[in-house]
C-alpha positions in Angstrom: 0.0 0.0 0.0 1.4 4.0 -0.8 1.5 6.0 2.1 -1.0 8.4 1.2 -3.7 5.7 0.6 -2.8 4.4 3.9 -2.9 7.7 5.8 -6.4 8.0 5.0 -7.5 5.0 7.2 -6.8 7.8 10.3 -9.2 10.3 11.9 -7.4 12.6 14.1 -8.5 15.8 15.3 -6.3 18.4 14.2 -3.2 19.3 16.7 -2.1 15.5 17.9 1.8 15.9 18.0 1.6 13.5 20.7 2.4 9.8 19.1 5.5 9.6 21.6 2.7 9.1 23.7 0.6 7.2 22.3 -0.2 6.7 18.7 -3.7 6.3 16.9 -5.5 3.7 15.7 -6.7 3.8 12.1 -10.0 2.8 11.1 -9.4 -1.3 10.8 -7.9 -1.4 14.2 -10.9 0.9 15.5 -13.3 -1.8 14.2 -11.6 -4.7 15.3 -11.4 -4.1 18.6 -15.2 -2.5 18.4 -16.1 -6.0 17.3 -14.3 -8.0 19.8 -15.9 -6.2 22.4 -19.2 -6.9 21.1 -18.4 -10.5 21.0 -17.1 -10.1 25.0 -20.2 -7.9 26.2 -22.5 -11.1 24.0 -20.1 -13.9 24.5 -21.3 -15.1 20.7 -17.4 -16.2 20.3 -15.2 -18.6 21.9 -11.6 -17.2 22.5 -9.7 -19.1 20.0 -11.3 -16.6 17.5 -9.5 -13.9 19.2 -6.5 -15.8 20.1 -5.5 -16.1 16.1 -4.5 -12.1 16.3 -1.8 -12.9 18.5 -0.5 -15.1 15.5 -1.4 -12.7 13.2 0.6 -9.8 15.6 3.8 -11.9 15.9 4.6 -12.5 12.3 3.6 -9.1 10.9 5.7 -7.8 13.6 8.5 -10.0 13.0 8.1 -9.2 9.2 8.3 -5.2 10.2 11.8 -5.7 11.7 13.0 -8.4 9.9 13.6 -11.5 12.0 12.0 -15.0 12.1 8.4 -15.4 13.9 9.9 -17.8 16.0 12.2 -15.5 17.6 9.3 -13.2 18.7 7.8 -13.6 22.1 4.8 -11.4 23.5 4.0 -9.3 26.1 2.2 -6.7 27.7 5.1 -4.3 28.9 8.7 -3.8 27.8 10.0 -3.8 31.4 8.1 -7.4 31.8 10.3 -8.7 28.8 13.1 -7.2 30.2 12.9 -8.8 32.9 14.3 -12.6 32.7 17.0 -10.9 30.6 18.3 -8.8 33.8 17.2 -11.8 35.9 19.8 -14.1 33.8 22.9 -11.8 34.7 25.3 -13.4 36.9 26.0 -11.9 40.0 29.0 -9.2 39.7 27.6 -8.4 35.8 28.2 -4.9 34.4 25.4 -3.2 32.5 25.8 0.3 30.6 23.0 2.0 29.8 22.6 6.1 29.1 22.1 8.9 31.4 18.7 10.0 32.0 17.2 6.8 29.8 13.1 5.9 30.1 13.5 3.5 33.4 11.8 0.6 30.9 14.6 -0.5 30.0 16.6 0.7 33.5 14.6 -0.4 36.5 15.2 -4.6 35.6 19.3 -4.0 35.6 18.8 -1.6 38.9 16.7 -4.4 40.6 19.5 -6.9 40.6 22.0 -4.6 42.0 21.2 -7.0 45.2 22.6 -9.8 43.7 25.8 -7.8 43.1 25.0 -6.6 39.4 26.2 -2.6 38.7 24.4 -0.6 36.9 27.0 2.4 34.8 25.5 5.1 33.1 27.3 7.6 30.6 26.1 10.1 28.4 24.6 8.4 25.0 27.0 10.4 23.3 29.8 8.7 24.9 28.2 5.0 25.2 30.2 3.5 22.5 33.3 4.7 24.4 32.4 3.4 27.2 31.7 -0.6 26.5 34.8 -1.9 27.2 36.0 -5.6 28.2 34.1 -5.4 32.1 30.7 -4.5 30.1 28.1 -7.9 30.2 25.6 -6.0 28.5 24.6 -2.8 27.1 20.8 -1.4 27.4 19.3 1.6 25.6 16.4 3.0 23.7 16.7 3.0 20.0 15.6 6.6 20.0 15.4 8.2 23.2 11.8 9.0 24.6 12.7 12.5 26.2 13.8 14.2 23.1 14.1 12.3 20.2 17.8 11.4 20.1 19.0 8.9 18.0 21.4 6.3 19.6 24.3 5.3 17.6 23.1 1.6 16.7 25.5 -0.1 14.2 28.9 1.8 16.8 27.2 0.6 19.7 26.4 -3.2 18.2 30.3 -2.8 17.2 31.6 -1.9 19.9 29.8 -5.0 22.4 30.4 -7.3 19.8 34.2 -6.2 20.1 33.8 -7.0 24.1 31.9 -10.1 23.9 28.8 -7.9 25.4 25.1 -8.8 25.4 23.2 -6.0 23.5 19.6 -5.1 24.4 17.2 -2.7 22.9 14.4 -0.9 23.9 12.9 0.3 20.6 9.2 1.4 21.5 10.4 5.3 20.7 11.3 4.0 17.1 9.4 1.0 15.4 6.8 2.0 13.0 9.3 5.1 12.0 12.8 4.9 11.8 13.9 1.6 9.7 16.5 -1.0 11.7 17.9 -4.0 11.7 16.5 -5.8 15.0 18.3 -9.1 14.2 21.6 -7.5 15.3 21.5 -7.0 18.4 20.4 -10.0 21.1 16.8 -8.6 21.8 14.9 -6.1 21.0 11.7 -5.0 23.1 9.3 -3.0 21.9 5.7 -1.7 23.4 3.3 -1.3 20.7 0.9 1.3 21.9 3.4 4.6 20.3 4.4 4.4 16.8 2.9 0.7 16.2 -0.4 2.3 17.2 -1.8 -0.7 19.1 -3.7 -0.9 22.1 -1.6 -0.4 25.2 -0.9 -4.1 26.1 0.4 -5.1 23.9 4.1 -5.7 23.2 7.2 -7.6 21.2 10.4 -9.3 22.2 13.2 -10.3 19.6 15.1 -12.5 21.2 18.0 -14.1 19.4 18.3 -17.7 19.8 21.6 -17.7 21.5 20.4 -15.2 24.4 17.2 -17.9 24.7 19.1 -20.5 25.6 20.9 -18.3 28.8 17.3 -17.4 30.0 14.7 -18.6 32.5 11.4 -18.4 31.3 10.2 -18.1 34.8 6.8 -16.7 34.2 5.9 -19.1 32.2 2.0 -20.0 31.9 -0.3 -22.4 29.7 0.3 -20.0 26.7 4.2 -20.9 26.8 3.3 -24.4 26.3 4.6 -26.0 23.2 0.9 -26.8 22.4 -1.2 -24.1 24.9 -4.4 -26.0 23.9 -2.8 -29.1 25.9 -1.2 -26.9 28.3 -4.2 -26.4 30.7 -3.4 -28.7 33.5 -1.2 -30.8 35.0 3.0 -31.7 34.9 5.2 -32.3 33.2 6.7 -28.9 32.1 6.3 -28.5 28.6 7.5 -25.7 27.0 8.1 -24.2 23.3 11.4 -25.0 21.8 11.5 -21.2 20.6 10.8 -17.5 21.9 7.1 -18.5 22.7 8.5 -20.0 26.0 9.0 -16.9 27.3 4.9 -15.8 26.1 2.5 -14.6 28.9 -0.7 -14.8 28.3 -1.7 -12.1 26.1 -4.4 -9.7 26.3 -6.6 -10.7 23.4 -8.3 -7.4 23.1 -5.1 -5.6 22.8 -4.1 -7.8 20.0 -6.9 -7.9 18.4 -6.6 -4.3 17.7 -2.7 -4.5 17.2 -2.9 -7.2 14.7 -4.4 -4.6 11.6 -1.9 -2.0 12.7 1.0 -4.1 12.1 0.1 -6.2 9.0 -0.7 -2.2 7.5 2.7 -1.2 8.6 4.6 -4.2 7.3 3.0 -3.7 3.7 4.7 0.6 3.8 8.1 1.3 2.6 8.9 2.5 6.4 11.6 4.9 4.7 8.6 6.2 3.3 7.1 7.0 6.6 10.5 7.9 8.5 11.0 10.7 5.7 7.6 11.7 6.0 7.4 11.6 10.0 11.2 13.7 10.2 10.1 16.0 7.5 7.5 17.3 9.4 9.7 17.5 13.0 12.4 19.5 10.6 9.2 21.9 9.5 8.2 22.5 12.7 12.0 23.0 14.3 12.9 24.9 11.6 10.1 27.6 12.0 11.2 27.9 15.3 14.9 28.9 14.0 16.3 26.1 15.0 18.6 23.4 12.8 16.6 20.4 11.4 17.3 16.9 12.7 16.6 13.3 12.1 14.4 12.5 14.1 10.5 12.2 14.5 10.5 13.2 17.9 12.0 16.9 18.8 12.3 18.7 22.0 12.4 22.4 22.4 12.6 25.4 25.1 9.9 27.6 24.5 8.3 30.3 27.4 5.1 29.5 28.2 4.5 26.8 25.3 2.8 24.3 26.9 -0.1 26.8 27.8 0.2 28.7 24.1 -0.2 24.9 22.6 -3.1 23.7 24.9 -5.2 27.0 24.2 -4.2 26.6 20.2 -5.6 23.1 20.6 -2.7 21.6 20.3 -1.4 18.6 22.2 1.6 17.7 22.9 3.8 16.2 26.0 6.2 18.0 28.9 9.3 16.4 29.0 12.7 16.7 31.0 11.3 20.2 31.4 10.8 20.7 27.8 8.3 20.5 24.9 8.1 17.5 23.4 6.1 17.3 19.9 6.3 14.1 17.7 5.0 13.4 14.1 3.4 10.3 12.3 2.4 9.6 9.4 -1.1 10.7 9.9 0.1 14.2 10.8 -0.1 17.1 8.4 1.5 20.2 7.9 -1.9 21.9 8.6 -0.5 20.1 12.4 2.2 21.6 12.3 1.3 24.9 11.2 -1.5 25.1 14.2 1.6 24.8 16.3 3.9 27.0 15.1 1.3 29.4 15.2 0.1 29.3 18.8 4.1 29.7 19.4 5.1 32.2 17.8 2.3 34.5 17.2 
């Protein structure tokens, strides 16, 4: 599908630079989960009609980034699949992770310090620098939620690979925008409610089969099973061979709704919609004199913006003390304009 057919399956009101949020649904996730709560509020279906969006989920999303369905696992939360990662380090591990980075993908390595795991941080600028032969594993965000700031994937991969270190990434702020490589690194965790446009709930783990075999999958439930449909009741443990050990039981609602979302997004040229998405941030940066960037997500000092924005009808987010405004592909210059108004008028 072109990008301009597909932008017409949205129906914001005018002023959403808020997708660093969360982003909105267009129209065939709006119906499905419409329908599926009909069939809860009736009970006309059983749930194995809603449990086939989870299938549907984990191989468009899997398909959007580039890496085999079985090395996808699901979840609700990117600190929950975080979380037998950071429970797998051995005690006396080093993890680096940025300065001032969303606590996602920073509260699981802080919550083993306990068990004798430290926790560095350093300026992203200076990350790659700083992985060095006592580094177990390096965490950060893709593209950084407070103001859009790109981290320096392919150095950073480079660099741990150099030092034998595990590489985790937290890339909720960037996929459905900025084109990657998820394969790369050992996981890669992503919430699906922001630029995937999902319902909150749902959420993706690549996790490379190497890193698997090092992990737990201590919360493992019925929908872990290698068939969940015998997994009901009863010993012995019997798990998938692949990342759907480390499944939870998913909220079918939420997947319901994210299933459309990401089977629309695999089908766009995602360059498409990254040059789209930044050429709007560089419209609106530039007409408040400042240089353009490359990113979708742009944070600025501005006196009094957040009230000049909320009375233009304009919503956007407060952020490390700034304004934070991000673009999708459903926003539209008209956006943009609306905003620059209201601050500089």
């Amino acid at each position: 599908m072109e990008l301009e057919q597909a932008q017409k399956l949205w129906q914001p009101e005018p002023g959403w630079l808020n997708t660093a949020t969360y982003g909105l649904p267009p129209d065939p996730v709006w119906d499905a989960v419409q329908q599926v709560l009909a069939d809860w509020r009736t009970g006309r279906v059983s749930f194995e009609v809603w449990d086939e969006s989870v299938g549907r989920s984990r191989a468009a999303f899997a398909r959007l980034v580039g890496v085999d369905p079985a090395d996808v696992s699901i979840g609700s939360a990117v600190s929950q699949l975080a979380a037998p990662i950071a429970a797998a380090l051995p005690p006396g591990a080093t993890v680096v992770v940025p300065e001032g980075e969303f606590t996602s993908i920073l509260f699981p390595w802080l919550a083993q310090e306990e068990r004798g795991v430290r926790v560095r941080t350093v300026p992203l600028a200076g990350l790659v620098d700083a992985i060095d032969a006592d580094t177990d594993l390096v965490a950060f965000s893709l593209v950084q939620s407070a103001d859009g700031a790109l981290a320096a994937y392919d150095e950073i991969v480079a660099a741990a690979r150099a030092h034998d270190a595990l590489v985790v990434v937290d890339a909720t702020q960037a996929c459905g925008w900025l084109p990657f490589e998820a394969g790369r690194a050992d996981a890669v965790l992503v919430g699906a409610y922001k630029w995937l446009m999902a319902p909150r709930g749902s959420a993706f783990a690549y996790l490379a089969p190497a890193l698997r075999d090092r992990l737990r999958p201590d919360a493992a439930g019925w929908y872990a099973g290698k068939d969940p449909h015998s997994s009901f009741y009863g010993t012995p443990l019997r798990l998938a061979d692949d990342a759907r050990r480390f499944d939870v039981s998913p909220s079918w609602l939420c997947y319901a709704g994210a299933a459309p979302v990401l089977e629309l997004l695999a089908d766009l040229d995602l360059a498409a919609v990254r040059d789209h998405d930044v050429a709007l941030a560089n419209r609106f940066l530039t007409g408040l004199g400042r240089p353009p960037g490359d990113s979708a997500i742009v944070s600025v000092e501005a006196p009094g913006a957040q009230e000049k924005l909320a009375a233009a009808g304009v919503r956007a987010a407060v952020r490390a003390g700034r304004v934070r405004a991000s673009f999708h592909l459903y926003t539209t210059e008209v956006d943009v304009d609306l905003a620059l108004d209201a601050l500089t008028g």
